[in-house]
BAMISE-755479 format. One record per residue (C-alpha): residue in three letters; residue number from 0; x, y, z. Coordinates in steps of 0.25 Angstrom, whole numbers, plus 5000, padded with zeros to 4 digits. Layout:
// residues N
+------+-----+------+------+------+
: code : pos :    u :    v :    w :
+------+-----+------+------+------+
:  ALA : NUM :    X :    Y :    Z :
...
+------+-----+------+------+------+
//
This chain:
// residues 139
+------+-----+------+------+------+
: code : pos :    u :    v :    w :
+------+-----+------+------+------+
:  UNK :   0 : 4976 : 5506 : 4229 :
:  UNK :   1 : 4980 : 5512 : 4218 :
:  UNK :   2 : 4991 : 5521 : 4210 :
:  UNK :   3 : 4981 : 5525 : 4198 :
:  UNK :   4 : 4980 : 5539 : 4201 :
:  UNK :   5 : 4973 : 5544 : 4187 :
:  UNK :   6 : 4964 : 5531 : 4188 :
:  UNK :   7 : 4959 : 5536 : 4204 :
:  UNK :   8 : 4958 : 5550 : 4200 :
:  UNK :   9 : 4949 : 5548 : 4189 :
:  UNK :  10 : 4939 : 5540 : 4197 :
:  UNK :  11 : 4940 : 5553 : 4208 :
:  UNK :  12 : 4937 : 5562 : 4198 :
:  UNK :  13 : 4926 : 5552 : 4190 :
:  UNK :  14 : 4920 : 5550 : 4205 :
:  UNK :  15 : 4919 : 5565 : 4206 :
:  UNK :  16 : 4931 : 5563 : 4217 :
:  UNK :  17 : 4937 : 5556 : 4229 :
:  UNK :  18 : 4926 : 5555 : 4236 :
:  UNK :  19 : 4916 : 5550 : 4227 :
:  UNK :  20 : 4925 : 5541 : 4220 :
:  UNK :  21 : 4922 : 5526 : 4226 :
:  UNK :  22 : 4933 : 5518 : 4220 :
:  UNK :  23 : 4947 : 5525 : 4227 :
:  UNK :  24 : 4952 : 5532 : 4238 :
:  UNK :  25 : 4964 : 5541 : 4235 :
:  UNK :  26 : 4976 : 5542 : 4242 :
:  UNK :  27 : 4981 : 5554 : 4249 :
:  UNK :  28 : 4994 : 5561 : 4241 :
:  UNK :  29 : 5004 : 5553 : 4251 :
:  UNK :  30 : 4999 : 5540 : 4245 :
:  UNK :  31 : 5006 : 5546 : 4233 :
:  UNK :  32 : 5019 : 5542 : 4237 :
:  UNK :  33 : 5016 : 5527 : 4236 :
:  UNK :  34 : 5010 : 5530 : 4221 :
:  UNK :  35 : 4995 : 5528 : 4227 :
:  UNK :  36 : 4984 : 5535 : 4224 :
:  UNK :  37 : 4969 : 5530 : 4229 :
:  UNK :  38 : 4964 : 5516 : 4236 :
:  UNK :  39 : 4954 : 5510 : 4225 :
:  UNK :  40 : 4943 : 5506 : 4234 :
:  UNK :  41 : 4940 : 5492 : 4226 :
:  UNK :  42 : 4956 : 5486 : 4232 :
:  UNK :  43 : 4947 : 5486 : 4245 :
:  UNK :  44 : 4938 : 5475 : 4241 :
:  UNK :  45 : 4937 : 5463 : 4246 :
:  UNK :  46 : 4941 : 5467 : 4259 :
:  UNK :  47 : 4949 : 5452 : 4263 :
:  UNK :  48 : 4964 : 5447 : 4265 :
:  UNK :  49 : 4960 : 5435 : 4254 :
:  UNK :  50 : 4957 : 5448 : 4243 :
:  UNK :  51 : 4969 : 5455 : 4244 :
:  UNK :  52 : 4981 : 5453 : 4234 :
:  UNK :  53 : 4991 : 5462 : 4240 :
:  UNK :  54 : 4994 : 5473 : 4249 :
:  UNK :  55 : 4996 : 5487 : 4243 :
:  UNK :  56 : 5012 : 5489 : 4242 :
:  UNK :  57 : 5020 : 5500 : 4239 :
:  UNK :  58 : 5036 : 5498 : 4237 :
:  UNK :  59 : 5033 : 5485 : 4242 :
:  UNK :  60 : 5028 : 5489 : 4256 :
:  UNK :  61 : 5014 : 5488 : 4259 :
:  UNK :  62 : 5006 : 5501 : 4259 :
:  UNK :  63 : 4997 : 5503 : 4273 :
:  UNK :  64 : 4984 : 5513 : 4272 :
:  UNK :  65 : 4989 : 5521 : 4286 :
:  UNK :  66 : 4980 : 5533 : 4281 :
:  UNK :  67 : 4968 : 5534 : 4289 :
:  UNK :  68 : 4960 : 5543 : 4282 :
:  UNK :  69 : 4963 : 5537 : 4270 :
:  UNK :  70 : 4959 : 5520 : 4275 :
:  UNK :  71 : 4944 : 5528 : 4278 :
:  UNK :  72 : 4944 : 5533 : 4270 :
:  UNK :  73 : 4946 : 5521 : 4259 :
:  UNK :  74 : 4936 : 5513 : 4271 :
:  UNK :  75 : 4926 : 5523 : 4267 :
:  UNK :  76 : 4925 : 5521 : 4253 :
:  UNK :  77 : 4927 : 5507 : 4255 :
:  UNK :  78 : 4915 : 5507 : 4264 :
:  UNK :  79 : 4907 : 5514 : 4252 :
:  UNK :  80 : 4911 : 5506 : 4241 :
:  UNK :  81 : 4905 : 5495 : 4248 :
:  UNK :  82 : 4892 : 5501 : 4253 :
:  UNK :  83 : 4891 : 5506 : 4240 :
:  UNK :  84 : 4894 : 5493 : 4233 :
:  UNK :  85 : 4886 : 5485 : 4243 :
:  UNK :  86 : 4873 : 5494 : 4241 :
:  UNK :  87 : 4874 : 5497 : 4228 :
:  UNK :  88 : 4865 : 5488 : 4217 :
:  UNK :  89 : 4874 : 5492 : 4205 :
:  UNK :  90 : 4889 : 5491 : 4207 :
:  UNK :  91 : 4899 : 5500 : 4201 :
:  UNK :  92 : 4905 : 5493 : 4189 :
:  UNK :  93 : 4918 : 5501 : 4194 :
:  UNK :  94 : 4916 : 5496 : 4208 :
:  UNK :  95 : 4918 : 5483 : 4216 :
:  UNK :  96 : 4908 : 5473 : 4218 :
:  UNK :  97 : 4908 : 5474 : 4235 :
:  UNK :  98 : 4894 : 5465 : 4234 :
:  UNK :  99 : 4902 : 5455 : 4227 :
:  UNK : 100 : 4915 : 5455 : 4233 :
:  UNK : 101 : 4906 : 5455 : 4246 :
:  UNK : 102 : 4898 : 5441 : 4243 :
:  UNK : 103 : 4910 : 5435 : 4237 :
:  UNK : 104 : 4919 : 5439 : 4253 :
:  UNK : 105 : 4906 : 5434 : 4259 :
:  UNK : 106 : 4906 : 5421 : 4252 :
:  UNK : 107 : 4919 : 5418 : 4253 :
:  UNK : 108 : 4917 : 5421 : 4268 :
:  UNK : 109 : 4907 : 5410 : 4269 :
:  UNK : 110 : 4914 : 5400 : 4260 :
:  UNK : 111 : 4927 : 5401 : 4271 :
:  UNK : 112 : 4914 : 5400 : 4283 :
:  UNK : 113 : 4910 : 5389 : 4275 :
:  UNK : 114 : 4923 : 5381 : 4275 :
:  UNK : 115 : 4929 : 5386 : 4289 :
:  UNK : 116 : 4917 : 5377 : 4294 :
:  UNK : 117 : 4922 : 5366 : 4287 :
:  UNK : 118 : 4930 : 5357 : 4296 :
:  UNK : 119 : 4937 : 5349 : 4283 :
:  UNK : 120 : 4939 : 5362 : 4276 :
:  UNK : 121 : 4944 : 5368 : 4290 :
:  UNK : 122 : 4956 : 5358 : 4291 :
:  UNK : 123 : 4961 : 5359 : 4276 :
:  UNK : 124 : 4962 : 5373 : 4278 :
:  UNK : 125 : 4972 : 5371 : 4292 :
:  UNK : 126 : 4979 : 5362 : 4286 :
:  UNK : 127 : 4982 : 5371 : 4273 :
:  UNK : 128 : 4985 : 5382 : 4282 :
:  UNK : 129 : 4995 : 5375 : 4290 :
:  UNK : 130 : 5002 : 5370 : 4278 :
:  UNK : 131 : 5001 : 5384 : 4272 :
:  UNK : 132 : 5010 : 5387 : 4287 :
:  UNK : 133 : 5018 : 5378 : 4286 :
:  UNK : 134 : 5023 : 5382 : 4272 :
:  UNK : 135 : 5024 : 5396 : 4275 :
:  UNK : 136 : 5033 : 5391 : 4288 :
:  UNK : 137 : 5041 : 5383 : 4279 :
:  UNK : 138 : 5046 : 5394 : 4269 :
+------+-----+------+------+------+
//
C-alpha cells in the first residue's frame, strides 16, 4: 500500500488511467481517512508467509482489506501482471520479475521436498522446533 498520492497519480495519468495503469490500484475516497491511497501491485509478490515482513498497520492496528469490489479487483490485476510477465519475452524494467520470483519459489519448494525426505535432516528439524517451544513456554 502506499500513501504517495502524487507518485500514483502520475503513473494513472502516464498510463493513460486507472485502467491501463498495471502497477496500482487506487483506493476509494474512504481509504482517505487512514492516509492511503493505491495498492502497488509489486507488494503482492511472492505470494508466501516466509516473504512477508510485516503486516500493513495503521495507529498500530492492523488494517484488513473488507472491500469486496476492491480485493477483485486488486486479484485482477494481479492475475494480469502475471500473465503478462509470464508470457511476455521482454520484461518491463519498471516491473517485477514473476519468472524469476517463480523459479526461485519453485526451487526452494524442492530443496524443502528434498530435505523433508531426509530422515537425519527430518529429526534435527523436530528436535529444533521443540526447543524453539519450549523456550517460548518458558518466557
Amino acid at each position: 500500500m502506499t500513501t504517495k498520492i502524487q507518485k500514483v497519480e502520475k503513473a494513472f495519468k502516464k498510463m493513460g488511467g486507472e485502467n491501463n495503469c498495471p502497477f496500482y490500484v487506487r483506493f476509494p475516497k474512504n481509504f482517505q481517512e487512514y492516509n492511503i491511497s493505491a495498492f502497488n501491485i509489486g507488494d503482492a509478490f511472492p505470494i508466501t508467509a516466509k516473504y512477508i515482513e510485516r503486516e500493513f498497520t495503521k495507529r498500530g492496528q492492523p488494517y484488513v482489506l473488507k472491500d469486496v469490489k476492491l480485493i477483485q479487483k486488486i486479484e485482477n490485476k494481479v492475475l494480469q501482471t502475471i500473465k503478462l510477465k509470464m508470457t511476455n519475452d521482454k520484461i518491463n524494467s519498471r516491473g517485477i520479475d514473476v519468472r524469476k520470483i517463480y523459479q526461485q519459489l519453485l526451487d526452494e519448494l524442492k530443496n524443502e521436498r528434498a530435505i523433508k525426505q531426509n530422515p537425519l535432516i527430518t529429526k534435527i528439524l523436530a528436535k529444533r522446533e521443540n526447543k524453539e517451544k519450549i523456550t517460548k513456554l518458558e518466557k
